[in-house]
BAGUZA-249051 format. One record per atom (N, C-alpha, C, CB): x negated, y, z; residue in one letter; residue number from 1; atom name. Coordinates in steps of 0.02 Angstrom, whole numbers. Atoms other than C-alpha are relative to their C-alpha. Glycine has a CB too. Layout:
// BAGUZA-249051
X,Y,Z,a,NUM,CA;
...
***
This chain:
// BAGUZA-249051
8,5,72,x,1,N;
-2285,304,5808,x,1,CA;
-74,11,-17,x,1,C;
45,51,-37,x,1,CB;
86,16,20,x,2,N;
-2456,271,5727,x,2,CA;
32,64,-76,x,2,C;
-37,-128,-29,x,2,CB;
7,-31,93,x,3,N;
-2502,394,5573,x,3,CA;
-50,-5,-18,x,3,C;
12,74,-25,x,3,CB;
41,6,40,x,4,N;
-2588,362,5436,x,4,CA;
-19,71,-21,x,4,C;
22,-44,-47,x,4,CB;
49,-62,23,x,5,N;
-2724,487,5385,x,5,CA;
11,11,-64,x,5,C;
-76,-11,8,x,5,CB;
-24,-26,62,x,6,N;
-2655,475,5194,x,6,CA;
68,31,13,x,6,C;
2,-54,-55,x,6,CB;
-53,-27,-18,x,7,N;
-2492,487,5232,x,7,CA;
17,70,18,x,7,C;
12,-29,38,x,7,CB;
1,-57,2,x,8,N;
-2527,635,5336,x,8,CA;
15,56,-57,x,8,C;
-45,1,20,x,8,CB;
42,-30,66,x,9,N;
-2629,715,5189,x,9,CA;
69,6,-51,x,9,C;
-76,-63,-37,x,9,CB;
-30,7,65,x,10,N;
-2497,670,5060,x,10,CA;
61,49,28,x,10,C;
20,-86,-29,x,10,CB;
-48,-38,-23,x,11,N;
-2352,737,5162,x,11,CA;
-1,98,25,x,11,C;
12,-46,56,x,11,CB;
10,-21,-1,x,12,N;
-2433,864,5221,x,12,CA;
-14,72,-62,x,12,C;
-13,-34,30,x,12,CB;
8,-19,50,x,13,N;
-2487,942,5044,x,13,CA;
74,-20,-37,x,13,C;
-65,-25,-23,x,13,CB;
-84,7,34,x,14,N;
-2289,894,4992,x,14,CA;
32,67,29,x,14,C;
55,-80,33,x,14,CB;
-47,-44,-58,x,15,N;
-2226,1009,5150,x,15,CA;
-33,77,-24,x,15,C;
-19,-25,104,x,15,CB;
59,-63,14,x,16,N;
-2381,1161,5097,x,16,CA;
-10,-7,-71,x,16,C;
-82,-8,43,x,16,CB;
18,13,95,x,17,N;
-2372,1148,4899,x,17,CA;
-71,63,4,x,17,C;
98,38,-79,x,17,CB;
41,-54,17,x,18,N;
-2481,1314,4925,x,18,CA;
-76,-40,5,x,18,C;
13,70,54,x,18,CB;
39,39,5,x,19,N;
-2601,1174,4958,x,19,CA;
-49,-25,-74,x,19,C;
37,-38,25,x,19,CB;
20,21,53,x,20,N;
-2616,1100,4798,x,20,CA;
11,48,-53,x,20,C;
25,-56,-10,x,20,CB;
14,-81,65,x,21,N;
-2560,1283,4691,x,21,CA;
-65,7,17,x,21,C;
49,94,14,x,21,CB;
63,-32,-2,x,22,N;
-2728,1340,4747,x,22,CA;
-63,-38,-7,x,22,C;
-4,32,56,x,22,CB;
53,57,-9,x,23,N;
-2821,1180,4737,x,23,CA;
-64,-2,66,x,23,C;
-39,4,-72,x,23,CB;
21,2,-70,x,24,N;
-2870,1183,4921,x,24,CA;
-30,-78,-7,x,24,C;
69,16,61,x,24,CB;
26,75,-32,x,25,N;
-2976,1032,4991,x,25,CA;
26,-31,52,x,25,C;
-63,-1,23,x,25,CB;
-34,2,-64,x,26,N;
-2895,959,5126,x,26,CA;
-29,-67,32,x,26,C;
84,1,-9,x,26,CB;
24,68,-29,x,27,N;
-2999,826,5235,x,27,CA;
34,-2,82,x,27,C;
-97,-3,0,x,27,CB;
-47,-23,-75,x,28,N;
-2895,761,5403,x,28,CA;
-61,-60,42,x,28,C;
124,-31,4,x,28,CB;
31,45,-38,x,29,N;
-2998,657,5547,x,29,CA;
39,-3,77,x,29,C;
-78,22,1,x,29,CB;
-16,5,-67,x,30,N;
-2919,586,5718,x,30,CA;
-58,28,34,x,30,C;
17,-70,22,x,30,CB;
65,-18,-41,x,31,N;
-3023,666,5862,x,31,CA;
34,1,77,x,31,C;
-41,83,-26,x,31,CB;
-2,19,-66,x,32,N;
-2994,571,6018,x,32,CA;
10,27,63,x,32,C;
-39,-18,6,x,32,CB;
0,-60,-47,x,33,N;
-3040,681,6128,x,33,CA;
44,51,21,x,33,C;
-36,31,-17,x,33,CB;
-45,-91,-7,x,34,N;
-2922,825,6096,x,34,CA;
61,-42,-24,x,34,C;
-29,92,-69,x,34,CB;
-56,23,22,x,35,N;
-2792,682,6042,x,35,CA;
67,48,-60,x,35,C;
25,-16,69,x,35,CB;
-36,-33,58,x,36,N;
-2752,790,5894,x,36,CA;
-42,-19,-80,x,36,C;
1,91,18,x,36,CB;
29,-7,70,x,37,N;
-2782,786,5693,x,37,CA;
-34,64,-10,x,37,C;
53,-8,-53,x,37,CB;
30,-69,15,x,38,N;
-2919,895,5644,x,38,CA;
14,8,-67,x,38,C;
-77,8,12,x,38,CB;
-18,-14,69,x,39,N;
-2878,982,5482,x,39,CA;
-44,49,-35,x,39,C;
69,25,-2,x,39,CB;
64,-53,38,x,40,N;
-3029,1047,5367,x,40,CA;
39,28,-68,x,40,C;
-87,-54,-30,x,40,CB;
-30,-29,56,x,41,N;
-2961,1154,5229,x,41,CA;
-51,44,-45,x,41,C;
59,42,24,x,41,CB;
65,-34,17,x,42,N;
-3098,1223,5102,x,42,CA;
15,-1,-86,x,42,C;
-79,-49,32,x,42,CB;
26,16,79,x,43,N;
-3122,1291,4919,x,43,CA;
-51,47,16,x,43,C;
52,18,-77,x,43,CB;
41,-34,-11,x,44,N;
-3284,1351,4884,x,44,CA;
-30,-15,38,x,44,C;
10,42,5,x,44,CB;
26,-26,-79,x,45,N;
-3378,1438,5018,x,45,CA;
42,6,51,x,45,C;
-28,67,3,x,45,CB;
-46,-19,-85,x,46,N;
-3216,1471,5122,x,46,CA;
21,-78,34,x,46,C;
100,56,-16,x,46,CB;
-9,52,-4,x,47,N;
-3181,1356,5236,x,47,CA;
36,-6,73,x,47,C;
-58,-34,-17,x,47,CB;
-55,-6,-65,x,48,N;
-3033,1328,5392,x,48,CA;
1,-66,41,x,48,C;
83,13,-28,x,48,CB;
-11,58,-61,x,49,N;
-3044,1206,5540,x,49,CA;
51,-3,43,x,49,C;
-48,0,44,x,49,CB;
-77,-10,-64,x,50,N;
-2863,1181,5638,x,50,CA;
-12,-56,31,x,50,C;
96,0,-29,x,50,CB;
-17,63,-13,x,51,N;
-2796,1041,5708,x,51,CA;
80,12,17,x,51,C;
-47,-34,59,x,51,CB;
-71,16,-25,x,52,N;
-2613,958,5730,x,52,CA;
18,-31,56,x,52,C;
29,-33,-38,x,52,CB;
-29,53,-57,x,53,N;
-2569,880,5901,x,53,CA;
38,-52,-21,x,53,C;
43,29,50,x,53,CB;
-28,74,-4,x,54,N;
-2513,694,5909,x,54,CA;
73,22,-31,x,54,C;
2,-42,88,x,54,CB;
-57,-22,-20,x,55,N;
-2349,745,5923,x,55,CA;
46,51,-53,x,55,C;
-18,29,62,x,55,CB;
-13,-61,46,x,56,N;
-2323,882,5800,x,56,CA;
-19,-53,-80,x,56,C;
-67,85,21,x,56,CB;
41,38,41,x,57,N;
-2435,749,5668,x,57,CA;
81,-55,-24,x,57,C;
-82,-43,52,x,57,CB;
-86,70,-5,x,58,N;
-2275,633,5699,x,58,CA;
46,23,-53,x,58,C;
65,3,92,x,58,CB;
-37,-25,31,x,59,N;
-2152,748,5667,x,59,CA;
1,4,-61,x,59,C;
5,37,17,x,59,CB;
12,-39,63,x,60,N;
-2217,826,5510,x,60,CA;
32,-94,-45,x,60,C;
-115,44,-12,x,60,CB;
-41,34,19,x,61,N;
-2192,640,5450,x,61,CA;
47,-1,-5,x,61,C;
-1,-28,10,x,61,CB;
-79,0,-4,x,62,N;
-2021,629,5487,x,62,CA;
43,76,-28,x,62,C;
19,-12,89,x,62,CB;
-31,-31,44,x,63,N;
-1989,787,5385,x,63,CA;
0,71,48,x,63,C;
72,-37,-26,x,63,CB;
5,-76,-49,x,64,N;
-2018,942,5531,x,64,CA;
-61,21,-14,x,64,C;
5,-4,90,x,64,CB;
52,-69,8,x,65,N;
-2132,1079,5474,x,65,CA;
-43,1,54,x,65,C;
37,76,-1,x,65,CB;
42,-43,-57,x,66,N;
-2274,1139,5578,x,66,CA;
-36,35,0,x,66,C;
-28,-18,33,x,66,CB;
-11,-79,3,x,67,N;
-2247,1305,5613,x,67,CA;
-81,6,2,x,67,C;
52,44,75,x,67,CB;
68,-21,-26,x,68,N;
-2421,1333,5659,x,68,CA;
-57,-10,-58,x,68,C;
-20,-47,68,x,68,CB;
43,18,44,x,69,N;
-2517,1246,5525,x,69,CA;
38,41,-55,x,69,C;
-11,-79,-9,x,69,CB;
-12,-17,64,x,70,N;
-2406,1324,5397,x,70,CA;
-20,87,8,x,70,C;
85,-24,-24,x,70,CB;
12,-79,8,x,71,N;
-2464,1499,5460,x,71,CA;
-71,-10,-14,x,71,C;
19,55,70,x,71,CB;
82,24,17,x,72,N;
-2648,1426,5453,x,72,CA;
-12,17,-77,x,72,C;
-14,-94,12,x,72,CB;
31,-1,77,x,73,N;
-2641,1386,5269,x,73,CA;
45,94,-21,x,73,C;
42,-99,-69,x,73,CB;
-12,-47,6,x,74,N;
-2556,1541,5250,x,74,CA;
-51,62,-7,x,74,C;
35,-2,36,x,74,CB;
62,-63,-17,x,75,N;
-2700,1647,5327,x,75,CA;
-58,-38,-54,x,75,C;
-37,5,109,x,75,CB;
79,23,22,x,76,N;
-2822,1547,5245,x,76,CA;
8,10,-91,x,76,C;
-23,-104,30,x,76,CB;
-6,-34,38,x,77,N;
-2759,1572,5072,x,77,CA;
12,82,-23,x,77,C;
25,-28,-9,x,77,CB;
13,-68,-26,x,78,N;
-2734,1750,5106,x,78,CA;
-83,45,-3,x,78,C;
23,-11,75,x,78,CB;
72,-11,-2,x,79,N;
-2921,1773,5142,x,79,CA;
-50,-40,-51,x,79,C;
-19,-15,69,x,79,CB;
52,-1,39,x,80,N;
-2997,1683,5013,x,80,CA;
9,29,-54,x,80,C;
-22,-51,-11,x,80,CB;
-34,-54,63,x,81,N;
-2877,1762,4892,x,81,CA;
-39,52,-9,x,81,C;
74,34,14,x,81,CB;
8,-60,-3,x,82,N;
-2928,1930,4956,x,82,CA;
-84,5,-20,x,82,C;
27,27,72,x,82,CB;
52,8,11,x,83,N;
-3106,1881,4959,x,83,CA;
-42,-13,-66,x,83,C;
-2,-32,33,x,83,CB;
22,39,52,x,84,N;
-3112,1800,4780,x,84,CA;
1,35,-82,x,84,C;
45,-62,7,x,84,CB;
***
């Protein structure tokens, strides 16, 4: 399965509403190399670099969470909260 980089984005910010409550930035880029989605997350000055594996990127389309990224934005609202 091929994914689209909006798609992602859109689904992604559907699955993480805490996304768009906080008015997070969210820029995604394929990166070859590591055959995963990198995921920049930023308001402000703060600012979070993850990534999703191929595989996990899929899923989340098809409607499966990922666990991992959702503890990401988690921490990352958390800390700018605390910070702000």
């Amino acid at each position: 399965m091929s994914v689209d980089r909006n798609k992602l984005a859109l689904k992604l910010k559907e699955m993480y509403p805490e996304i768009v409550q906080h008015g997070l930035d969210l820029a995604l880029c394929f990166d070859d190399k590591k055959d995963a989605w990198v995921v920049e997350l930023s308001k402000g000055l703060h600012k979070l670099t993850t990534h999703i594996e191929r595989k996990d990127a899929e899923a989340c389309l098809e409607g499966v969470q990922c666990i991992y990224f959702g503890v990401q934005v988690g921490q990352f609202v958390k800390n700018f909260e605390a910070s702000g």
